[in-house]
Each structure stands twice: as C-alpha cells, then as structure tokens.
PDB file with one MODEL, atoms N, CA, C and O in Angstrom:
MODEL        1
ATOM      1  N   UNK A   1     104.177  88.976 101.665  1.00  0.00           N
ATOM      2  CA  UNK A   1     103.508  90.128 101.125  1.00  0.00           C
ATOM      3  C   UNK A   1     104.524  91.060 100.484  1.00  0.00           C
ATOM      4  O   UNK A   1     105.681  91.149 100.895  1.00  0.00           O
ATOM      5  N   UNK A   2     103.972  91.847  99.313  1.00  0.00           N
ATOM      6  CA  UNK A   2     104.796  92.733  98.885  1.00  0.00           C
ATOM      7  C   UNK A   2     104.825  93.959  99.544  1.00  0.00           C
ATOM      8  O   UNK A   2     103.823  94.479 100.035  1.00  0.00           O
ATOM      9  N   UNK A   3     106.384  94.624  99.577  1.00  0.00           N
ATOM     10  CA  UNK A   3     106.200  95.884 100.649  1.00  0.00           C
ATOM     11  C   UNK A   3     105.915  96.845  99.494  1.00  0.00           C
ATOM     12  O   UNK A   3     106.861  96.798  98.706  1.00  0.00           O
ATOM     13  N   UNK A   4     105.048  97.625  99.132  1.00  0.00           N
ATOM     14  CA  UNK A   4     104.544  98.642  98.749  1.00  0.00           C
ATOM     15  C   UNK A   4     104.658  99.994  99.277  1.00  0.00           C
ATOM     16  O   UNK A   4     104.209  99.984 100.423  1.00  0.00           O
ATOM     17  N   UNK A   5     104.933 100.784  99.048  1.00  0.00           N
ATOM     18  CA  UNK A   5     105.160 102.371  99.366  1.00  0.00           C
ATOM     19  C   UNK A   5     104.461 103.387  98.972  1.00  0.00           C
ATOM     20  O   UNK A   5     105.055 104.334  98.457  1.00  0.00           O
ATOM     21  N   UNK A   6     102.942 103.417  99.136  1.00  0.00           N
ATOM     22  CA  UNK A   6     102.089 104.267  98.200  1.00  0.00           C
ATOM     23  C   UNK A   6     102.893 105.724  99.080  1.00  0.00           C
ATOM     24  O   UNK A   6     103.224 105.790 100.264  1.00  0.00           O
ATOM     25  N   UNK A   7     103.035 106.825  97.929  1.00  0.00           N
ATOM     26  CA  UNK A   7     103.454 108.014  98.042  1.00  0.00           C
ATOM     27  C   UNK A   7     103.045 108.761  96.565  1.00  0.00           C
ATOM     28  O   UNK A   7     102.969 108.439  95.379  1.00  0.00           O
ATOM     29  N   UNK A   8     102.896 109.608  97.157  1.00  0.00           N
ATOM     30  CA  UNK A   8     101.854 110.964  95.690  1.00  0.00           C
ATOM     31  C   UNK A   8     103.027 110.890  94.828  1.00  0.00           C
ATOM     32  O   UNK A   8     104.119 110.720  95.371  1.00  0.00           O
ATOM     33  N   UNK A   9     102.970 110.970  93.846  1.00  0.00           N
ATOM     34  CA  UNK A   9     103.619 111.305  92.735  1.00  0.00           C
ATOM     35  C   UNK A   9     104.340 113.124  92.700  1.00  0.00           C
ATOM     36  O   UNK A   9     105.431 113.672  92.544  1.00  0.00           O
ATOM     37  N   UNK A  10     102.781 113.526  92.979  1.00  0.00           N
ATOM     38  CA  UNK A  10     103.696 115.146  93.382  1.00  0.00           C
ATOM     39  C   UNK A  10     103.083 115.908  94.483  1.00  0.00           C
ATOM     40  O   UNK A  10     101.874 115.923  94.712  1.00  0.00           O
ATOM     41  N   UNK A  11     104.149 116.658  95.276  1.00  0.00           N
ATOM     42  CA  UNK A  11     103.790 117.337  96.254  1.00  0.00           C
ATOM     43  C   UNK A  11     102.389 118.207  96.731  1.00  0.00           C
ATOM     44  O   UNK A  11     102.329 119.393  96.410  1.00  0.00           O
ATOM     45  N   UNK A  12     101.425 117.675  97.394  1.00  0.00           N
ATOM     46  CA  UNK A  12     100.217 118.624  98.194  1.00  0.00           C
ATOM     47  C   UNK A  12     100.062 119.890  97.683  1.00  0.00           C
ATOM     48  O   UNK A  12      99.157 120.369  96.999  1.00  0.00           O
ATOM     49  N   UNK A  13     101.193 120.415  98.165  1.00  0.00           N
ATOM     50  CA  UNK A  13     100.983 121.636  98.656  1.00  0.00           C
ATOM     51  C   UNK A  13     101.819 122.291  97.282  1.00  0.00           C
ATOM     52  O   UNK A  13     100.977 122.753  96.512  1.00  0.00           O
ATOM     53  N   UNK A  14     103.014 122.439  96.831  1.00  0.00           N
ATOM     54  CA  UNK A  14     102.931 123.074  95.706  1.00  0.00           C
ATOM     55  C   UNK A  14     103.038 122.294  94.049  1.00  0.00           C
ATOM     56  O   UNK A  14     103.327 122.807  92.968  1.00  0.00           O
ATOM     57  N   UNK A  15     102.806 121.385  94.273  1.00  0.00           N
ATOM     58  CA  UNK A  15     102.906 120.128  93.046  1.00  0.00           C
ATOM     59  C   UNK A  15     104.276 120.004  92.122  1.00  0.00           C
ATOM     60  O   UNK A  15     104.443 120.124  90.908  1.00  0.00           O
ATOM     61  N   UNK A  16     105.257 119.689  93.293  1.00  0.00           N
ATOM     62  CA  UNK A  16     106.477 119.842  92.787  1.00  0.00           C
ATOM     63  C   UNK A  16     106.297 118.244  92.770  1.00  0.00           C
ATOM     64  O   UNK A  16     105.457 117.635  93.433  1.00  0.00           O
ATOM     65  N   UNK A  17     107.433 117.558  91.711  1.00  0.00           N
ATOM     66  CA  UNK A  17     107.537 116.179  91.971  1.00  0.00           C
ATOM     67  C   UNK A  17     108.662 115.574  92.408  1.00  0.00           C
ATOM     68  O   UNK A  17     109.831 115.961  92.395  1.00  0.00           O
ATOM     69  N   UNK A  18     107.984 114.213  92.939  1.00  0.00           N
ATOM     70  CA  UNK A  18     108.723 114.038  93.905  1.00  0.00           C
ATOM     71  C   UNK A  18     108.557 112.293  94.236  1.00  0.00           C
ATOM     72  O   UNK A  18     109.254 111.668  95.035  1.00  0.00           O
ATOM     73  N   UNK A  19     107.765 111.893  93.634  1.00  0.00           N
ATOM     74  CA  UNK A  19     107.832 110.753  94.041  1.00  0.00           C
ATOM     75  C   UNK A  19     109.331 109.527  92.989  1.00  0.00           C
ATOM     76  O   UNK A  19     109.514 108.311  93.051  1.00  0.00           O
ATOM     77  N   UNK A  20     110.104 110.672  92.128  1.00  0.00           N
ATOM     78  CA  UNK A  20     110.926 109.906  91.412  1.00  0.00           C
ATOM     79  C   UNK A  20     112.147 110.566  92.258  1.00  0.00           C
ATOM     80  O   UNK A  20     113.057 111.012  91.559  1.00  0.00           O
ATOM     81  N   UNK A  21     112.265 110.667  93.382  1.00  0.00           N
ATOM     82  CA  UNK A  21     113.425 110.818  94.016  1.00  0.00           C
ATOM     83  C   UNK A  21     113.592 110.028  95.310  1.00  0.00           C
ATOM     84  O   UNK A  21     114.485 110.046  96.157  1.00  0.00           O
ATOM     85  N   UNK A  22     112.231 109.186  95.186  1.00  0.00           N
ATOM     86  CA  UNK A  22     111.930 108.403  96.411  1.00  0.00           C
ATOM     87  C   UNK A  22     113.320 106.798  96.709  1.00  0.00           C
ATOM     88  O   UNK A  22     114.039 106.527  97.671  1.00  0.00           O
ATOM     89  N   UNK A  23     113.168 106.291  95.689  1.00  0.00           N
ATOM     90  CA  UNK A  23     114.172 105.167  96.033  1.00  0.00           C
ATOM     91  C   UNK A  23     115.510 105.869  96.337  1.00  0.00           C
ATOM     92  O   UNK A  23     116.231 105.468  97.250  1.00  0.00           O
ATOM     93  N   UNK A  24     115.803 106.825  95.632  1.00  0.00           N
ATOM     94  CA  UNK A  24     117.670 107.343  95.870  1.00  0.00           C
ATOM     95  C   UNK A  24     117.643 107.916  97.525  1.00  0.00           C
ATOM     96  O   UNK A  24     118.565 107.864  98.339  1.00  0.00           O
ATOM     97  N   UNK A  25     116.595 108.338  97.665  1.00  0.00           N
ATOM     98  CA  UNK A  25     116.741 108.884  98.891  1.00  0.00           C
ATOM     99  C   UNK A  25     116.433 107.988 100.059  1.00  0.00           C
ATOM    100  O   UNK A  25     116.617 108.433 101.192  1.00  0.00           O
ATOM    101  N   UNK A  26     116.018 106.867  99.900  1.00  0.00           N
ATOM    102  CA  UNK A  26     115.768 105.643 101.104  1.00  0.00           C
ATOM    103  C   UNK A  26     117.259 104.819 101.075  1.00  0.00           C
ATOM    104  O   UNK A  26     117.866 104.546 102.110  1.00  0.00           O
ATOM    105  N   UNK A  27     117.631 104.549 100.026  1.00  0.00           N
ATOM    106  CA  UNK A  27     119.173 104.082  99.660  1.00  0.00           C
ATOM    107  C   UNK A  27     120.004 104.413 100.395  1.00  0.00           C
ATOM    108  O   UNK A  27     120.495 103.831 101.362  1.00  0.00           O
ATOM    109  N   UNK A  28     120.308 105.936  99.702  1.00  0.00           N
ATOM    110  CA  UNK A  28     121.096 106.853 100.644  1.00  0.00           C
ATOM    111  C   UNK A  28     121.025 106.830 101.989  1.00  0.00           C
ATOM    112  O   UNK A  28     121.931 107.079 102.785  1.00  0.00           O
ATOM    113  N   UNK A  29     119.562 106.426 102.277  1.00  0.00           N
ATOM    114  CA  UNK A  29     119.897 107.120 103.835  1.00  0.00           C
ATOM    115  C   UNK A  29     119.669 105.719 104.547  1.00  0.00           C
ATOM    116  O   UNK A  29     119.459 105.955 105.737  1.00  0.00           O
ATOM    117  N   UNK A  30     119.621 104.148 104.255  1.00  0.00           N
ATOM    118  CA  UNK A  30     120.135 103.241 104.552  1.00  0.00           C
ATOM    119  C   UNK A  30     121.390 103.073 104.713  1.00  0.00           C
ATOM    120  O   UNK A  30     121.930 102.180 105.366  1.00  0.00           O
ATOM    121  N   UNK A  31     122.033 104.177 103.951  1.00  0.00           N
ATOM    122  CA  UNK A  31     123.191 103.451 103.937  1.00  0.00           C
ATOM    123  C   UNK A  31     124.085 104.556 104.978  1.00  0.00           C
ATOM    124  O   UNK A  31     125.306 104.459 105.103  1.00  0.00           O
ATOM    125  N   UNK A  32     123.315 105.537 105.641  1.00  0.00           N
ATOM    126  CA  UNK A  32     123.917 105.783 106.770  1.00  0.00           C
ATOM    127  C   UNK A  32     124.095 107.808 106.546  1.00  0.00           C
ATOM    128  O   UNK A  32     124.664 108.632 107.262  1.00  0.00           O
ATOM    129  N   UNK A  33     123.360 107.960 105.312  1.00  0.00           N
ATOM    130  CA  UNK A  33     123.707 109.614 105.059  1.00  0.00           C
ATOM    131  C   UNK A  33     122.950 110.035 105.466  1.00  0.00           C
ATOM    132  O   UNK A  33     121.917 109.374 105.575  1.00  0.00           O
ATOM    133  N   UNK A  34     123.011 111.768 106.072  1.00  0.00           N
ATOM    134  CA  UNK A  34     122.034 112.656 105.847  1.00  0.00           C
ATOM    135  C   UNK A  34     121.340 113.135 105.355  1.00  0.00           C
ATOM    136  O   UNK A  34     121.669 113.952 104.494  1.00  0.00           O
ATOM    137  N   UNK A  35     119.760 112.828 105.699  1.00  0.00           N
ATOM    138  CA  UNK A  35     118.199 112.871 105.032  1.00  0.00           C
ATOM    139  C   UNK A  35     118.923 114.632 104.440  1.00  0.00           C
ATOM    140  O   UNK A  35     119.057 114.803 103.228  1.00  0.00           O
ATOM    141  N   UNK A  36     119.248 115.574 105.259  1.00  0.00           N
ATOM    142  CA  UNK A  36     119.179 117.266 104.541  1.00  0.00           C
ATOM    143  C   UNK A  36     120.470 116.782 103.102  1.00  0.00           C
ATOM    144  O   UNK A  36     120.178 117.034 101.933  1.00  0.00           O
ATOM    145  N   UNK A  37     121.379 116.321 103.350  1.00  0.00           N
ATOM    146  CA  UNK A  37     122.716 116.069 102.469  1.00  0.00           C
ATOM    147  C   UNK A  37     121.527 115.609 101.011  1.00  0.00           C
ATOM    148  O   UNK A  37     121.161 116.338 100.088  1.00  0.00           O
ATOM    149  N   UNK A  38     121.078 113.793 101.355  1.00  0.00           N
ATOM    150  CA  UNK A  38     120.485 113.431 100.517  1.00  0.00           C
ATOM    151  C   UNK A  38     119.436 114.355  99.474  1.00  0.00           C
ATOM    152  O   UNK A  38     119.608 114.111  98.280  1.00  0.00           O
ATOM    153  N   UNK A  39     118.497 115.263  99.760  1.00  0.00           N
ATOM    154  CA  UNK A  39     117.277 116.065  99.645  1.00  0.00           C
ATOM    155  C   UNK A  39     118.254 116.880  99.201  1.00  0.00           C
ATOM    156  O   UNK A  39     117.982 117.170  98.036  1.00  0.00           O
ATOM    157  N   UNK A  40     119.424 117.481  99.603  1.00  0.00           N
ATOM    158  CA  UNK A  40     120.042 118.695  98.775  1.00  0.00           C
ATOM    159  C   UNK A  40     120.302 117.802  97.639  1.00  0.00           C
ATOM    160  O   UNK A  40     119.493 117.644  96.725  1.00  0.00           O
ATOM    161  N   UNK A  41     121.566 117.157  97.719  1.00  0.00           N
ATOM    162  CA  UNK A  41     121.680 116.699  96.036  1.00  0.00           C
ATOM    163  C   UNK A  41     120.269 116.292  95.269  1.00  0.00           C
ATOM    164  O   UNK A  41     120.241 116.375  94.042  1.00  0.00           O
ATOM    165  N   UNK A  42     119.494 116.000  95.752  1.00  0.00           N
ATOM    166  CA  UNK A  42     118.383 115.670  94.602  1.00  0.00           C
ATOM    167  C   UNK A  42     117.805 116.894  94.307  1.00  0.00           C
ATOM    168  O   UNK A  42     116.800 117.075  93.621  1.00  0.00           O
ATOM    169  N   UNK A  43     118.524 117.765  94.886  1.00  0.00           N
ATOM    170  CA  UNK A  43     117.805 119.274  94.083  1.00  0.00           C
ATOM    171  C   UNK A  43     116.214 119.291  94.692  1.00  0.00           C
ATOM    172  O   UNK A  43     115.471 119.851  93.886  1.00  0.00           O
ATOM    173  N   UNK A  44     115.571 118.862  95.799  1.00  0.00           N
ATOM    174  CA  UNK A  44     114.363 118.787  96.560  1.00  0.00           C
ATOM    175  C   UNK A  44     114.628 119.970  97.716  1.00  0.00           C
ATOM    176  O   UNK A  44     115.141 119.722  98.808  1.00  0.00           O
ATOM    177  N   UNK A  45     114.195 121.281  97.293  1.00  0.00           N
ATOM    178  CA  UNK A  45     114.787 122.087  97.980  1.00  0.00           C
ATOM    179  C   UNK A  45     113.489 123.292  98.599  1.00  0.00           C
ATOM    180  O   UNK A  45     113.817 124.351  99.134  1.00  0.00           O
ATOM    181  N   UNK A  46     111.907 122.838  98.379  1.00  0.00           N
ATOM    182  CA  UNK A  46     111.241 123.224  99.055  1.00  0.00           C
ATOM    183  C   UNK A  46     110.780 122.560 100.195  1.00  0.00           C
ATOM    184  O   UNK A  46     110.547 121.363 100.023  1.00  0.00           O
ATOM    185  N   UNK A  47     110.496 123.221 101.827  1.00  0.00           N
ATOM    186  CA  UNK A  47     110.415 122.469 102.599  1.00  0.00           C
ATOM    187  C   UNK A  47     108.823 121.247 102.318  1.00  0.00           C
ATOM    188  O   UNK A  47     108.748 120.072 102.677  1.00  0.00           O
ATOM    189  N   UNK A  48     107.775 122.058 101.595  1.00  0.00           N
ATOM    190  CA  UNK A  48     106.962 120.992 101.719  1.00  0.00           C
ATOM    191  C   UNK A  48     106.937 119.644 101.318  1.00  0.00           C
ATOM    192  O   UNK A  48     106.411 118.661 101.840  1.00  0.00           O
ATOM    193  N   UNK A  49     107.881 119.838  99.863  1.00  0.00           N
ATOM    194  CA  UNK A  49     108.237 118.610  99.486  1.00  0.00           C
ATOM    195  C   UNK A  49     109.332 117.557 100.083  1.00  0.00           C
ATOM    196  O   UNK A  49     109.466 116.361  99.821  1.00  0.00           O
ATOM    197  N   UNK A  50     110.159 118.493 101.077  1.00  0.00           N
ATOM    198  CA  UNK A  50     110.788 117.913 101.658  1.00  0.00           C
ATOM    199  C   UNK A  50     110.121 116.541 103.027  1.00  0.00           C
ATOM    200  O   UNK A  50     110.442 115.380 103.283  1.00  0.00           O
ATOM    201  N   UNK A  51     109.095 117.516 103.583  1.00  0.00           N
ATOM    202  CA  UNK A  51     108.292 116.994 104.635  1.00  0.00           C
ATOM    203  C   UNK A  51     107.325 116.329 103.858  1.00  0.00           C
ATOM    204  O   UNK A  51     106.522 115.845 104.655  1.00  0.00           O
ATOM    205  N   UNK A  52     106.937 116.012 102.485  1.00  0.00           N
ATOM    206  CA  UNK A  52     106.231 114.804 101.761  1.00  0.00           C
ATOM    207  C   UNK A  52     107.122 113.344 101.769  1.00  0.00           C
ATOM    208  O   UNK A  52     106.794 112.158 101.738  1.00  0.00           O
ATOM    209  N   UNK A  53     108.327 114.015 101.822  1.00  0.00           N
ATOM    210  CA  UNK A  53     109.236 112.695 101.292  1.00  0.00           C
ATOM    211  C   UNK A  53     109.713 112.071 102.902  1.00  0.00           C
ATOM    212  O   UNK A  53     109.880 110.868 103.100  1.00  0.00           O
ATOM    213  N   UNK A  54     109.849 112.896 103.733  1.00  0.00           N
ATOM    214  CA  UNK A  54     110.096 112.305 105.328  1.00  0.00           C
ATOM    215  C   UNK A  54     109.331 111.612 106.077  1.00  0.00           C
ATOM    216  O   UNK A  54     109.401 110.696 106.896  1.00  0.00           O
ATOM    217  N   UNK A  55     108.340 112.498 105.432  1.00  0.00           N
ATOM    218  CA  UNK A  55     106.990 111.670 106.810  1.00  0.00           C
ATOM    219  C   UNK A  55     106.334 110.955 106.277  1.00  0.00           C
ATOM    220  O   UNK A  55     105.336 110.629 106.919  1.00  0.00           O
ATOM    221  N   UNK A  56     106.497 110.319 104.858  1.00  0.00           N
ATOM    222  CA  UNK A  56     105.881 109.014 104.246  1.00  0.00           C
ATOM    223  C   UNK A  56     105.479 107.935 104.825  1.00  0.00           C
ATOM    224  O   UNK A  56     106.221 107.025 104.455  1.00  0.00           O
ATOM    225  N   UNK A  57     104.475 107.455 105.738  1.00  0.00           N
ATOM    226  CA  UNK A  57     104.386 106.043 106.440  1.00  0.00           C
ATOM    227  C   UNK A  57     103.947 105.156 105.624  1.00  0.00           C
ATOM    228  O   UNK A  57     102.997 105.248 104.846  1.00  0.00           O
ATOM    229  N   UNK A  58     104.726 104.196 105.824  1.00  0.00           N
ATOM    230  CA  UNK A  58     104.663 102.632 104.929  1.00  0.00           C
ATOM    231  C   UNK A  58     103.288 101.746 105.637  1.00  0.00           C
ATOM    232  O   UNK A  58     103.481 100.701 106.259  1.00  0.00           O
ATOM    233  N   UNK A  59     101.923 102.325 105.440  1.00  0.00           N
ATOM    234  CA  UNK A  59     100.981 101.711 106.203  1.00  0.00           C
ATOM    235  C   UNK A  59     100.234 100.884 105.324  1.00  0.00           C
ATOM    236  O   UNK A  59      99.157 100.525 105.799  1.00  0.00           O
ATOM    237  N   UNK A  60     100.604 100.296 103.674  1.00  0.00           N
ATOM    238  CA  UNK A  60      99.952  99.463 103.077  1.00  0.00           C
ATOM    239  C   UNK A  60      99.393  98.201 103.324  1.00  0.00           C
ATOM    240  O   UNK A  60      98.290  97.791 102.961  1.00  0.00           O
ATOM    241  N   UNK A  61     100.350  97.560 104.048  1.00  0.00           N
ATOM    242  CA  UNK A  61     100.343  96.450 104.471  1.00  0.00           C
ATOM    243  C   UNK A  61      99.192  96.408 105.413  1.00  0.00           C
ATOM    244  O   UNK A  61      98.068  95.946 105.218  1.00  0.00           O
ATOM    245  N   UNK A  62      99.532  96.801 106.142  1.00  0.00           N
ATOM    246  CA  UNK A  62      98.011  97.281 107.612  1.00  0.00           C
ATOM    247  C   UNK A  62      96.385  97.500 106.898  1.00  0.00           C
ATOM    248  O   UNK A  62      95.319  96.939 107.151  1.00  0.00           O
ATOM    249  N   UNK A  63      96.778  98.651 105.834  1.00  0.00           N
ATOM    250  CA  UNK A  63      95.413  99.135 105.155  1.00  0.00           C
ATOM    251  C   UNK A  63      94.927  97.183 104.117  1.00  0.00           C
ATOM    252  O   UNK A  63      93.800  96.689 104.123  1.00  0.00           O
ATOM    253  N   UNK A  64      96.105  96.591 103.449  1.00  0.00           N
ATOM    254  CA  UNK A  64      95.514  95.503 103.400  1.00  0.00           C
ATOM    255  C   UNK A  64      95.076  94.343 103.679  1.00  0.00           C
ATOM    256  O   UNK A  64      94.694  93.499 102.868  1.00  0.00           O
ATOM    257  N   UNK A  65      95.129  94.216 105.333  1.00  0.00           N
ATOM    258  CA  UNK A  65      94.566  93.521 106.428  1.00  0.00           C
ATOM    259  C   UNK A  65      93.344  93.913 106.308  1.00  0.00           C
ATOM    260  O   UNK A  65      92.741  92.957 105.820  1.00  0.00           O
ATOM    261  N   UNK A  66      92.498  94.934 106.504  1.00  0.00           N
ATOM    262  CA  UNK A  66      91.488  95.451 106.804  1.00  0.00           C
ATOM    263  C   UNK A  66      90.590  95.312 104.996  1.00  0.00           C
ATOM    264  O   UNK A  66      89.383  95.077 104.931  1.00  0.00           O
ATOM    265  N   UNK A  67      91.310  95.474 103.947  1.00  0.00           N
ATOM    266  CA  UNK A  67      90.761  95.177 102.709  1.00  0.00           C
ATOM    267  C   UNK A  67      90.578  93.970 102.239  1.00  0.00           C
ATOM    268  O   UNK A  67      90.027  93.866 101.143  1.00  0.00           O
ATOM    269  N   UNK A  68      91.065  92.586 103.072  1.00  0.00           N
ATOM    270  CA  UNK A  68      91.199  91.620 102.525  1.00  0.00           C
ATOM    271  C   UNK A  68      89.582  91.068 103.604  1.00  0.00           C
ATOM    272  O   UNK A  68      88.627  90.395 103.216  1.00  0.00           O
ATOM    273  N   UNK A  69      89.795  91.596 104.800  1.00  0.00           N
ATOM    274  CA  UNK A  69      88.425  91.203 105.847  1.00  0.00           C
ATOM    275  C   UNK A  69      87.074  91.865 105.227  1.00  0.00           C
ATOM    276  O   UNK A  69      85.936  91.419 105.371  1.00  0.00           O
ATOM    277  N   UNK A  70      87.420  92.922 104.570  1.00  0.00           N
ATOM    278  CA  UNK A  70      86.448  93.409 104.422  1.00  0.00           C
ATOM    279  C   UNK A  70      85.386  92.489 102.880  1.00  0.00           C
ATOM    280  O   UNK A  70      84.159  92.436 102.801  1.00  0.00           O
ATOM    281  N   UNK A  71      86.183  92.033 102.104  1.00  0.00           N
ATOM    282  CA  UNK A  71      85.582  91.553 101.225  1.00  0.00           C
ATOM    283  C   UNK A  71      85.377  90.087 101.487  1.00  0.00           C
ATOM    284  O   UNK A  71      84.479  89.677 100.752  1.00  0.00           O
ATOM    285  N   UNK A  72      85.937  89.015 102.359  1.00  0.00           N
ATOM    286  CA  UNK A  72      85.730  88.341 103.044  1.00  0.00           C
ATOM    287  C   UNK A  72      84.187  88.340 103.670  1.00  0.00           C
ATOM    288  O   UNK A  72      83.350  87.563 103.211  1.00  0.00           O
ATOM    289  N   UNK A  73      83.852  89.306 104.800  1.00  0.00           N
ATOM    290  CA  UNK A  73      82.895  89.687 105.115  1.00  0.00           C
ATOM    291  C   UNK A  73      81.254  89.843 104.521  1.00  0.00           C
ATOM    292  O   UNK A  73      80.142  89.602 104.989  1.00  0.00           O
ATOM    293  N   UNK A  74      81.916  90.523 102.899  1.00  0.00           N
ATOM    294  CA  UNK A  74      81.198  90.538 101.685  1.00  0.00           C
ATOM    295  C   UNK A  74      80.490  88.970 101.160  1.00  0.00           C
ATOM    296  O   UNK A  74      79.331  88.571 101.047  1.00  0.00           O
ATOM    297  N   UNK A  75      81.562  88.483 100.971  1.00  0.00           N
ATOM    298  CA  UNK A  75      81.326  86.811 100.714  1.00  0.00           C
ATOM    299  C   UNK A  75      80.060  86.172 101.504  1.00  0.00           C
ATOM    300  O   UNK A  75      79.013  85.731 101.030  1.00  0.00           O
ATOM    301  N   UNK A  76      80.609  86.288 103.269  1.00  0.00           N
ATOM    302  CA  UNK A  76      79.507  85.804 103.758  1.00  0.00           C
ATOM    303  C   UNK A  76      77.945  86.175 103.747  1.00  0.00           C
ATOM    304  O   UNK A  76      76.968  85.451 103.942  1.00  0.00           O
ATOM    305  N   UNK A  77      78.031  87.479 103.469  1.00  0.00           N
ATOM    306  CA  UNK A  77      76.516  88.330 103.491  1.00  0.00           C
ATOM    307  C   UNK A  77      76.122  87.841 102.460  1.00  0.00           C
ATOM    308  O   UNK A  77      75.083  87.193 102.592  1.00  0.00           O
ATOM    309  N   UNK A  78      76.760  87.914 100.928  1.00  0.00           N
ATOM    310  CA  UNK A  78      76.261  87.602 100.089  1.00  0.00           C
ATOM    311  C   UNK A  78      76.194  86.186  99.890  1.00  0.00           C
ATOM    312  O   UNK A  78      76.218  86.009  98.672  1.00  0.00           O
ATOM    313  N   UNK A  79      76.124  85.118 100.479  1.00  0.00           N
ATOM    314  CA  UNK A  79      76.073  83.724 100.634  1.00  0.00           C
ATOM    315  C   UNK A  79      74.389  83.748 101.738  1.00  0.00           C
ATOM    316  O   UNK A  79      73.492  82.964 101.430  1.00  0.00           O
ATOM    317  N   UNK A  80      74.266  84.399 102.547  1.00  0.00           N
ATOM    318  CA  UNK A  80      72.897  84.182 102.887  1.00  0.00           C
ATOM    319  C   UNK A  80      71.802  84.568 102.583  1.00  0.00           C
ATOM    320  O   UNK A  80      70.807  84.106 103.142  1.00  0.00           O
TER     321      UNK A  80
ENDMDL
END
C-alpha cells in the first residue's frame, strides 16, 4: 500500500500554509533534530500552525480498510 499523508493544505484556525513545509520537516526530524529548531527555520511561527503540523496522524491506511469493505459490501447487496 501507498503511505499517504492526508494533511490540509492550510492551517484551521488562521489559514496560514503549511502543508508545503510538511516533507522538510519529517526529514529533519528523522534525522534526529528538533521539531521547535525545524518549525523555526521554516519560518512556521504561529502556534496553531505549529500544532497542525505535529499532531498530523497518518490514519489513511486504516480509513482505507474500512473504504475498501465498504464497497465490497455494496457489491453484494447489489448482486441480490
């Protein structure tokens, strides 16, 4: 399966953007830096957007377990 990362393009709460700072900042912080270090150099310097880009859960995969049963399901109803 492909790992997918759905994340907003721009921030909730004040529509700053943010989803084009997403790969530098998973990089970075694979490779052992500080999430505040990382988020400062990218110039991401309001907290909401900060807490958009942290608490991102990678739950695609899961949500397409449940999308693949569900049309599955479809199949059979519409077969009787």
């Amino acid at each position: 399966m492909v790992n997918v990362l759905l994340i907003p393009i721009r921030c909730f709460s004040c529509g700053g953007l943010i989803a084009d700072k997403l790969d530098e900042l998973e990089t970075r912080m694979n490779k052992g830096e500080n999430a505040k270090q990382v988020l400062d150099d990218l110039g991401v310097e309001r907290y909401c957007c900060r807490r958009m880009l942290l608490s991102n859960a990678n739950i695609i995969d899961e949500i397409l377990k449940y999308h693949k049963g569900l049309a599955h399901r479809k199949n059979e109803f519409a077969q009787d």
